[in-house]
N, C-alpha and C positions, 0 to 999 in steps of 0.2 A: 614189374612191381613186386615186393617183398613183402610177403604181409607176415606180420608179427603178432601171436598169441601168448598173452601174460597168463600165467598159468594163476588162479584165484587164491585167496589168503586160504589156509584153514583156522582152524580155531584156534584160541591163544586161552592161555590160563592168565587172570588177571591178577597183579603181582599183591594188593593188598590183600584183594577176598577170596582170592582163587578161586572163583567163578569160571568159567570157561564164557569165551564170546567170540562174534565174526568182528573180526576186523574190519574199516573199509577199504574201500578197491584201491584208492590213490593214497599215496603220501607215504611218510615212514610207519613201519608198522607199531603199533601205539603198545605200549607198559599197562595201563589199566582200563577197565572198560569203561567207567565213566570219570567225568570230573568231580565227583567226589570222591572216589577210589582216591585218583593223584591226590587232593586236597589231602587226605586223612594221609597217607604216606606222605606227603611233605608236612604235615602235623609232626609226625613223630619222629622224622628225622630232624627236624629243627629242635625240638623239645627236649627229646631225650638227652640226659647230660651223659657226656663220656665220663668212662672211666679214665683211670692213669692209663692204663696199657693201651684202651680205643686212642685212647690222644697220642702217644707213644707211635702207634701203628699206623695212624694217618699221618703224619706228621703237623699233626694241630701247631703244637705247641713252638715258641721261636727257641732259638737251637742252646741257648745257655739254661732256659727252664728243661729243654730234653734232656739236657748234658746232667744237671742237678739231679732229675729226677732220675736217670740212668744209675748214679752214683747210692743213691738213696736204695733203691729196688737190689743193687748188686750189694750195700752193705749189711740188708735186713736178709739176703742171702746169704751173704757169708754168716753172718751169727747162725741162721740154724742149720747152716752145715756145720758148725761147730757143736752148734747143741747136739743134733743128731751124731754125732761122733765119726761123721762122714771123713770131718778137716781136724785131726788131731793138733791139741796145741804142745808146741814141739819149742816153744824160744818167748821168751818175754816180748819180743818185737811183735808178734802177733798178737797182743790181747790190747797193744798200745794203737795196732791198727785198727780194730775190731772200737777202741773206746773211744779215740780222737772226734768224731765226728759229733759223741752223742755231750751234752748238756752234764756240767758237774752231778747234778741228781739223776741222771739217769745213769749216769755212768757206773751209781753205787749198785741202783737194782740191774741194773743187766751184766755184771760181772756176779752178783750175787744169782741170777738165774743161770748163767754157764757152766758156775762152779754145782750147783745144785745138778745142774745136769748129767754134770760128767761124775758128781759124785753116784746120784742114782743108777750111772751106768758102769760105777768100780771103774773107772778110768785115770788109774793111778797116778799115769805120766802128765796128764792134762793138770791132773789136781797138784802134780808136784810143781812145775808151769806157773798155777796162779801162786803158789806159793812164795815161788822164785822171785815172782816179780812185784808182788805184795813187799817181800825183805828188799830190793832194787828202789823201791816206790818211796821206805819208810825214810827221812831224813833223822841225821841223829838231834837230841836232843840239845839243845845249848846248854851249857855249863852256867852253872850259878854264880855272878860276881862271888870272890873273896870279899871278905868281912875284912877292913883297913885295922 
């Protein structure tokens, strides 16, 4: 006959209070030392609201709000790579990418804050850019019927 010696728990740190305790002999070995420990950690994981990125990173969210929100996080990226002078503007097609997304009034202050940008940083090229595409932008004026 084989006789078999379970070697004993040692101490455990309890995940809420970090309390140290013995575990018991049997079973899976336990997350906190009492049930109020678990209760207050399951308190605040149910409670606490995620952010965009906790939601992002669990995969909370269903995949067309990921996809939206992905799109959002990468284009409030691209502007301040722009701003910071990281992504030089190099072609009118980039400031049309950069606006498309945003709302007719937005669209005046956040080109108005680019250009301010890149003027504060003498970024001549950038500033010729909005320029370019300011004159691209302007339709001409219509002509005044003639007088019969």
């Amino acid at each position: 006959m084989e006789v078999v010696t379970k070697v004993g728990r040692r101490k455990q740190r309890c995940r809420w209070c970090r309390q140290f305790f013995k575990p018991k002999a049997g079973g899976r070995p336990p997350l906190f030392c009492s049930a109020s420990c678990r209760q207050r950690a399951y308190e605040k994981r149910k409670w606490t609201p995620y952010s965009a990125s906790d939601a992002l990173a669990r995969d909370l969210l269903p995949w067309a709000a990921a996809q939206r929100m992905r799109q959002v996080e990468r284009h409030a990226h691209m502007i301040e790579l722009i701003m910071t002078g990281v992504v030089p503007l190099r072609a009118p097609a980039q400031i049309d990418e950069v606006l498309d997304p945003a709302t007719p009034q937005e669209r005046t202050i956040l080109l108005q804050r680019i250009e301010g940008a890149c003027q504060r940083r003498a970024d001549d090229q950038s500033l010729a850019t909005i320029a370019r595409w300011r004159l691209s932008r302007q339709q001409p004026l219509p002509k005044p019927d003639a007088p019969a």
